[in-house]
C-alpha positions as a printed Julia matrix, in Angstrom:
81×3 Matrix{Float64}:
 -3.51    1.47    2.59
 -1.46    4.41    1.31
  1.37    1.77    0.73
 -0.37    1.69   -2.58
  0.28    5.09   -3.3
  3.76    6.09   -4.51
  5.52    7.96   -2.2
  6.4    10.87   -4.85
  2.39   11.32   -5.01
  1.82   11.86   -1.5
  1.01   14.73    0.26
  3.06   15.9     3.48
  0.4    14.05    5.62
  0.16   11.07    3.73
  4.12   10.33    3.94
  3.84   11.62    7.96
  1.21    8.69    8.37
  2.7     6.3     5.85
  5.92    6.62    7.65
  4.54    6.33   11.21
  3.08    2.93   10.19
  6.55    1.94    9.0
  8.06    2.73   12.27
  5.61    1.27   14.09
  5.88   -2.13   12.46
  9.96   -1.92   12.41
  9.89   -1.59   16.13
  7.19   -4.34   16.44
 10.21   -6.9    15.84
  8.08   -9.08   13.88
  8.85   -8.77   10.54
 11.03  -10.75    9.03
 14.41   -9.3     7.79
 13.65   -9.0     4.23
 10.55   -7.65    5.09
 12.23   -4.94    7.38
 14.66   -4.07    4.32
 12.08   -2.91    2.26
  9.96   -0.96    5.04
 13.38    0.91    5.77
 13.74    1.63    2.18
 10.6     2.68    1.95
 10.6     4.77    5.4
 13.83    6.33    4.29
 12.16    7.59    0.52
  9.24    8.59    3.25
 10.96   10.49    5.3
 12.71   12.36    2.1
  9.29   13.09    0.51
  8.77   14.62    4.1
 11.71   16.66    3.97
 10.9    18.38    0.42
  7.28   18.86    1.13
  8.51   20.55    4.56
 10.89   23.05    2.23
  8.38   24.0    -0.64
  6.27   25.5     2.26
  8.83   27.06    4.19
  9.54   28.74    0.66
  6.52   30.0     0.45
  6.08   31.55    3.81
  9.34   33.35    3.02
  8.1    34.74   -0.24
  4.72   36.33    1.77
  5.56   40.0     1.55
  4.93   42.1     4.65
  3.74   45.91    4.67
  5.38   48.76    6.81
  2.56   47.49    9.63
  3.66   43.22    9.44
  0.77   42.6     7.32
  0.63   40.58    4.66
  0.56   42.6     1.31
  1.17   39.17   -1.02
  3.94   37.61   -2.53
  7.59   37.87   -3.85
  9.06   35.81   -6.43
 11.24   32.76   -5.15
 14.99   32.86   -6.4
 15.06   30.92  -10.1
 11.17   31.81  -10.89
């Protein structure tokens, strides 16, 4: 089970499907509470790994370069690199 895994070593699919199994057992109602305050904790570091993996590719599709024609001629430098 990618529960195993920690979440800062996870790819962008492996958090997606990491936090849909969270989700799914919250809304199952039958874990007990303590239980449901770690799988929050953990959905809520999910959902964050998520979010930056989400933003490092939307930087890189802004860095792709385009040509006088819209096609791709390679890459610019992000801001701070």
């Amino acid at each position: 089970m990618s529960g195993d895994k920690p979440v800062g070593e996870m790819s962008f699919e492996e958090a997606m499907k990491a936090l849909e199994a969270v989700v799914t057992r919250l809304e199952s109602g039958d874990v007990p509470l303590e239980q449901s305050i770690a799988l929050y904790e953990r959905g809520a570091a999910l959902k964050k790994r998520c979010e930056a993996k989400l933003k490092e590719a939307e930087e890189k599709v802004a860095a792709i370069t385009l040509d006088e024609e819209g096609q791709p001629t390679g890459t610019r430098p992000l801001d701070g690199e």
